[in-house]
N, C-alpha and C positions, 0 to 999 in steps of 0.2 A: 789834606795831603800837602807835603811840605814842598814837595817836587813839583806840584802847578803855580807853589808861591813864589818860588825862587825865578822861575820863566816869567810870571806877573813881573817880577821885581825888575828882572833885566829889562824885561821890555819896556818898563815906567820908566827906568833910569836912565835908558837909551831915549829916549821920548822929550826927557823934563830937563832941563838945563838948570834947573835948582836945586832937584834932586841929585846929581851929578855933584853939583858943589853942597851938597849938605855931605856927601860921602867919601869928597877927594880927602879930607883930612885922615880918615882909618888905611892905617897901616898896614896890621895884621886880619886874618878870616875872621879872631872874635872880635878884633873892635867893626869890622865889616856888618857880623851875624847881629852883634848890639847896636850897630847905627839901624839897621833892615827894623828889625823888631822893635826899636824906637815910630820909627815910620807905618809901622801896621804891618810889615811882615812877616810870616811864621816860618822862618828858612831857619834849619839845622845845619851844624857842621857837617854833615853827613851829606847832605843836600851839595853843598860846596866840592868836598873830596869828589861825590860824583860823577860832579861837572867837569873839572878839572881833569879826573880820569876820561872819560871818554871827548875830552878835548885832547889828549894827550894820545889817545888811538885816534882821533879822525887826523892828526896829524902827524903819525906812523905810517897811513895810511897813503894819505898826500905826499908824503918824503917817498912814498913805495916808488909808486907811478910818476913823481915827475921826471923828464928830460934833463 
């Protein structure tokens, strides 16, 4: 499942300060998805858009309720 690798991923890259700069160079989501799956991970574009979307509601959500 492509959706537990992308969580894996974040949280390795959040984690590893190499990984971090093995990925600050990608630009775009596919050179992103192609550095990922260079490194062993199986994240889809789709996986990305998903993310992004319900980052984009948790903070509709947050703009609701702040002061």
């Amino acid at each position: 499942m492509s959706w537990s690798e992308l969580e894996r991923f974040v949280s390795e890259v959040e984690a590893d300060a190499a990984l971090q700069r093995a990925l600050r160079h990608c630009r775009s989501r596919k050179e992103l998805i192609l550095a990922a799956r260079r490194l062993g991970y199986r994240i889809t574009r789709i996986d990305l858009q998903r993310a992004w979307q319900e980052d984009q509601l948790e903070q509709a959500q947050r703009d609701q309720f702040a002061p």
